[in-house]
N, C-alpha and C positions, 0 to 999 in steps of 0.2 A: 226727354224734354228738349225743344231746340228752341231757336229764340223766339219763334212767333209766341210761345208759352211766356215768358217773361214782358212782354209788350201789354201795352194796355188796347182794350177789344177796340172794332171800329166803333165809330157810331154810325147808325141804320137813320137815325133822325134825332132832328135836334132843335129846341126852340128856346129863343133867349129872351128874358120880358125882363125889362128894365123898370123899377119900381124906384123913384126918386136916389136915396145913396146907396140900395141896393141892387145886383141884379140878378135874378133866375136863373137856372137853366136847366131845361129838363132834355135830357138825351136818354136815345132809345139804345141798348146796345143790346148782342146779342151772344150769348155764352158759349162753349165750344160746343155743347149739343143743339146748337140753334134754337135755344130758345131767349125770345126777347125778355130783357126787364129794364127798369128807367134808373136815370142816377137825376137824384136831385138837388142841385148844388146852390148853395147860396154864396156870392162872393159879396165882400164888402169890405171896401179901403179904413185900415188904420188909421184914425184922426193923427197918433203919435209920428207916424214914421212913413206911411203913405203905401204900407206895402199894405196888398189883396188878401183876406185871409176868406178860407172857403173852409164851407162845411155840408159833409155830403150825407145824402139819404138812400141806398138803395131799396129799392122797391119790387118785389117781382110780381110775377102775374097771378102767381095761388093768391096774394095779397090784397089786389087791387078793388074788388066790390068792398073790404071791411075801409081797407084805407081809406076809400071814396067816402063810405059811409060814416065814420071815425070822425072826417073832417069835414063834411056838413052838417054832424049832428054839433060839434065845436061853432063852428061860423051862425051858426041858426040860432042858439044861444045866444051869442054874444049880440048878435042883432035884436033877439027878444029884449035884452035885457041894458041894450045900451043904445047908443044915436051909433051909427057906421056911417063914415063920409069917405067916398076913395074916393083917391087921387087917381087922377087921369093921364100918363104922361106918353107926350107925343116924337116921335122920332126926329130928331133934325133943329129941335128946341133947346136942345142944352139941357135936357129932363125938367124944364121949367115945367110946371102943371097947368096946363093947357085948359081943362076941366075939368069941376069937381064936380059930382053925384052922389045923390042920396041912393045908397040899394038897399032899397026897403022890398026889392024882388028876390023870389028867393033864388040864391044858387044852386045849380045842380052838378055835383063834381063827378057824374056816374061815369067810370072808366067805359 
C-alpha cells in the first residue's frame, strides 16, 4: 500500500446546490477498480459556534434505480398528502429566495 491508498479518491464530477442554510453536494468518484459511485454530502453551519458540520451518503451504482425509486416514492407522498412550496434560490443573491413554486408536478429522480 503506498500513499496514493491512504488519499481520498478524485472526483470525476461534481455538483453543488445551495438550498437556503443548507448546501449539497453530490460528487462523482471512482474506486480503485474504476468504478464510479456518488458521495452525498450535506453541509450546514452550527448556529452555536459557526463551524460546517457535514454528513455523508455514499451511494453506488448496484443501488441507484432502488435509491431513485425509495426517494420518489417518499417525495410523491408527501406531496399527496401535504402543500410542498420550494424555495427557489439564485446564485449571486446572498441565497435570498428569488422564487417560490408550487410543485404539484411530479418528479422524476430516475438515475
Amino acid at each position: 500500500m503506498g500513499d496514493f491508498d491512504n488519499k481520498e479518491r478524485e472526483e470525476v464530477f461534481s455538483k453543488k446546490v445551495r438550498a437556503g442554510k443548507r448546501t449539497y453536494f453530490f460528487d462523482v468518484k471512482e474506486t480503485r477498480s474504476n468504478d464510479y459511485y456518488v458521495i452525498i454530502t450535506e453541509s450546514k453551519k452550527r448556529f452555536e459556534d459557526g463551524v460546517f458540520i457535514k454528513h455523508k451518503i455514499f451511494l453506488y451504482k448496484e443501488d441507484f434505480e432502488k435509491f431513485a425509486e425509495g426517494l420518489n416514492d417518499v417525495v410523491e407522498y408527501i406531496k399527496a398528502n401535504q402543500e410542498v412550496v420550494e424555495k427557489r434560490y439564485e446564485p449571486g443573491f446572498d441565497n435570498h429566495t428569488v422564487s417560490v413554486e408550487n410543485t404539484d408536478s411530479k418528479d422524476n429522480f430516475s438515475f
